[in-house]
C-alpha positions in Angstrom: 23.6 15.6 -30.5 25.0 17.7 -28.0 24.3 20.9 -29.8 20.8 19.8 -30.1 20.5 19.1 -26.6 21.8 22.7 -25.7 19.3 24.4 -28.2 16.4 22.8 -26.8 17.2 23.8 -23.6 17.5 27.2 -24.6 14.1 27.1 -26.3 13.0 25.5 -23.1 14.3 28.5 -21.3 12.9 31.0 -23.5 9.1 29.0 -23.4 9.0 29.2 -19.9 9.9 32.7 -19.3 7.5 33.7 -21.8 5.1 30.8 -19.4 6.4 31.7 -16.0 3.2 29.8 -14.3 4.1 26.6 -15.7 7.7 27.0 -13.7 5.8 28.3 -10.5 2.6 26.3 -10.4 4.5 23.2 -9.5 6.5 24.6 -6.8 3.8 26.4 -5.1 2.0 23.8 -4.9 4.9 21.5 -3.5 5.4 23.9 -1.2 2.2 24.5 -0.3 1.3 21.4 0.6 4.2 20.6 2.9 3.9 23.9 4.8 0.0 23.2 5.3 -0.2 19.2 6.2 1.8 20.3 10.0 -1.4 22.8 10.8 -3.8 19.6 9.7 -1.7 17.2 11.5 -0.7 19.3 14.6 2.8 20.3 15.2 3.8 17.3 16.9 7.7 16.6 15.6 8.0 13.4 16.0 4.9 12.5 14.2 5.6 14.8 11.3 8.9 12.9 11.2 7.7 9.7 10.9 5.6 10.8 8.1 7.4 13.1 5.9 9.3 10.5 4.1 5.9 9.4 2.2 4.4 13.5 2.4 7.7 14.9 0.6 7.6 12.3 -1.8 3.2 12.0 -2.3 4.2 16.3 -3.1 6.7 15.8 -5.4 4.9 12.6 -7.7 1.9 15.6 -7.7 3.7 18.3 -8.5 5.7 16.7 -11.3 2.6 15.9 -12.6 1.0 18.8 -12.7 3.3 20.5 -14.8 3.5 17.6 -17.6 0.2 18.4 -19.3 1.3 21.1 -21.0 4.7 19.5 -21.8 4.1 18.7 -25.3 0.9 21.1 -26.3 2.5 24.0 -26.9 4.5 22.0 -29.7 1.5 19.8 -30.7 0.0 23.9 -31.3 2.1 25.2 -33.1 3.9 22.6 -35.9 6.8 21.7 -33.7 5.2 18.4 -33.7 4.9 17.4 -36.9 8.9 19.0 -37.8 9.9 16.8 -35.5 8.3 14.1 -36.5 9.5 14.3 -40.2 12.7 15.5 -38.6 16.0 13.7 -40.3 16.8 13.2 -36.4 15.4 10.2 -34.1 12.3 11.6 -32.4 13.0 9.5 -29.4 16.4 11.5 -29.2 14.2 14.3 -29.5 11.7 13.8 -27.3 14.1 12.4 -24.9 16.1 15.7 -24.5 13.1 17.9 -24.6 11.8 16.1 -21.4 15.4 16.2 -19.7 15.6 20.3 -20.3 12.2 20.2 -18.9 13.4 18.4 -16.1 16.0 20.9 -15.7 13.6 23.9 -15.3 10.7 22.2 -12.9 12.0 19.0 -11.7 15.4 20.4 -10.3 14.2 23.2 -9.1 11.8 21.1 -6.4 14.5 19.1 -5.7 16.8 22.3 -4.7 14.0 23.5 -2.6 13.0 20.0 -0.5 15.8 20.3 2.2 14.2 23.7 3.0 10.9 22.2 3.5 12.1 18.8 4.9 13.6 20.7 7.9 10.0 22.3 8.7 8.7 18.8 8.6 11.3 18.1 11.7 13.2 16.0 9.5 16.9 16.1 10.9 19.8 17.7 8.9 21.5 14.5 8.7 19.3 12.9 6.5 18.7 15.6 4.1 21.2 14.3 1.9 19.6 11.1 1.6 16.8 12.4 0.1 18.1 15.0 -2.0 19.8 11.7 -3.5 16.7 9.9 -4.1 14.6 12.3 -5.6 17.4 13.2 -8.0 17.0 9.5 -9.1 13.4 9.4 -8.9 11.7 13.1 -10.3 13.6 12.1 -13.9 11.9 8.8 -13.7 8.6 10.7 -12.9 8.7 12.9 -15.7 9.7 10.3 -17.9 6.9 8.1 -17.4 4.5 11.1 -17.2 5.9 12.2 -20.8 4.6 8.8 -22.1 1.2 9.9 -20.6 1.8 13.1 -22.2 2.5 11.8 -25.2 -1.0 10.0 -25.6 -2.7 12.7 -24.5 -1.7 15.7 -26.4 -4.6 15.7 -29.3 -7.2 16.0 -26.0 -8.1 19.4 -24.9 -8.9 18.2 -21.6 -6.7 15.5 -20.7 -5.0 16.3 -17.8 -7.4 13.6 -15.8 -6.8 11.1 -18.3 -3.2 11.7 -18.1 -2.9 11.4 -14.2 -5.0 7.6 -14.6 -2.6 6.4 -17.1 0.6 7.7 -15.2 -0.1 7.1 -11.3 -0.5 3.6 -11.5 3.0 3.8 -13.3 4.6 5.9 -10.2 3.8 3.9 -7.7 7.2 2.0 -7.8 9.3 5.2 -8.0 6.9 6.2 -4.8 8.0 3.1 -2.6 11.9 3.0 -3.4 12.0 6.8 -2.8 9.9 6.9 0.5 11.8 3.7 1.3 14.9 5.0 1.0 14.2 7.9 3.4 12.5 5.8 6.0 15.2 3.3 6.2 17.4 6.2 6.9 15.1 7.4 9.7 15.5 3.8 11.4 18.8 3.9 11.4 18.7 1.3 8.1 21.0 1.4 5.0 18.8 3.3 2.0 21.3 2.1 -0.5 19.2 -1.0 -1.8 16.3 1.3 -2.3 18.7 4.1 -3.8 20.3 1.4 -6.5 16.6 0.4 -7.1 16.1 3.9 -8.0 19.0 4.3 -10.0 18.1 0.9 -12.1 14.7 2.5 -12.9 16.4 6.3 -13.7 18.8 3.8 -16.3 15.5 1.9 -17.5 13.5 5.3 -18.3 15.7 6.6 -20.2 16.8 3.9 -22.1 13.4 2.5 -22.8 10.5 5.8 -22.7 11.9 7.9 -25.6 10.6 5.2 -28.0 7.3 5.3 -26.1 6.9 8.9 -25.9 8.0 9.0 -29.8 5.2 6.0 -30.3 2.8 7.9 -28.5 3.6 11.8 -29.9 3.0 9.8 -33.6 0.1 8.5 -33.0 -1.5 11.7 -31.7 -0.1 13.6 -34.7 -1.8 10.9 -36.9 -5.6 11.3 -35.3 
């Protein structure tokens, strides 16, 4: 399994170099949108502070989603699909590692890059590591629970709008424990309930959406 997990993450690797937008897209637009919402807003700090828990993570759900409807339709393209699927390996395992290597190469990345951007927002230093924390809980969950979307979607040319309706409504818990976390720490409240939260849902995702993403890939391969 292990070896498995380190060769699709060098095929991961190799995809996206070849596919450097689909590394950058979601970045520049995280960033983007942070760096723009102060000139909207004005440059007020304290306001920008009491709102950047919900901005940074309203970005990040976005972001993450934008780079999950080509997660799967390279494969679905060319065969990969299908080998999987009649694969002597589980193609939840499959699946399952094949969205964590692509969580490695778009997910982390914007997690690496929000204290940069936090601290434009006003946000002080000593909560940075606060929500570094939560959205290494949370972005896995996100990508998860997009990859089911994913999933469904991948015999669609154009369902990147279908994907984002069948996925949002599925974010918005991940959205309230990982802006709540941040806020509490703002108030001077404890954000580990909301962290723990987030921690039972990272433990739930991956136990529980590699059989739905596997359910989801086989029924697109079958249409």
């Amino acid at each position: 399994m292990t070896s498995i997990f380190f060769s699709l993450v060098q095929r991961e690797a190799r995809l996206l170099c070849r596919r450097p937008a689909e590394l950058i897209n979601p970045l520049v637009f995280f960033s983007l949108v942070l760096v723009l919402f102060p000139l909207a807003v004005g440059p007020e700090s304290r306001l920008l502070q009491s709102i950047s828990p919900g901005l940074i993570w309203v970005a990040a759900l976005l972001a993450v989603l934008l780079s999950l409807d080509a997660l799967f339709r390279s494969d679905f393209e060319d065969g990969s699909l299908e080998q999987w699927a009649v694969s002597s390996r589980a193609l939840s395992w499959l699946v399952l590692t094949k969205v964590l290597a692509h969580w490695l190469f778009s997910g982390l990345p914007l997690v690496l890059l929000s204290p940069l951007l936090a601290l434009m927002l006003g946000l002080p230093s000593e909560h940075i590591p606060v929500l570094v924390l939560s959205l290494l809980l949370g972005t896995p969950v996100l990508s998860l629970l997009g990859a089911v979307g994913a999933a469904l979607t991948v015999g669609l040319k154009r369902g990147g709008l279908l994907l984002a309706l069948l996925t949002l409504p599925l974010y918005i818990p991940v959205l309230i424990f990982g802006s709540g976390a941040l806020q509490a720490e703002l108030q001077g409240f404890s954000p580990l309930g909301y962290l723990l939260w987030l921690a039972s849902l990272t433990v739930l995702a991956v136990t529980l959406t590699p059989f739905a993403i596997a359910a989801g890939l086989r029924i697109g391969l079958s249409e």
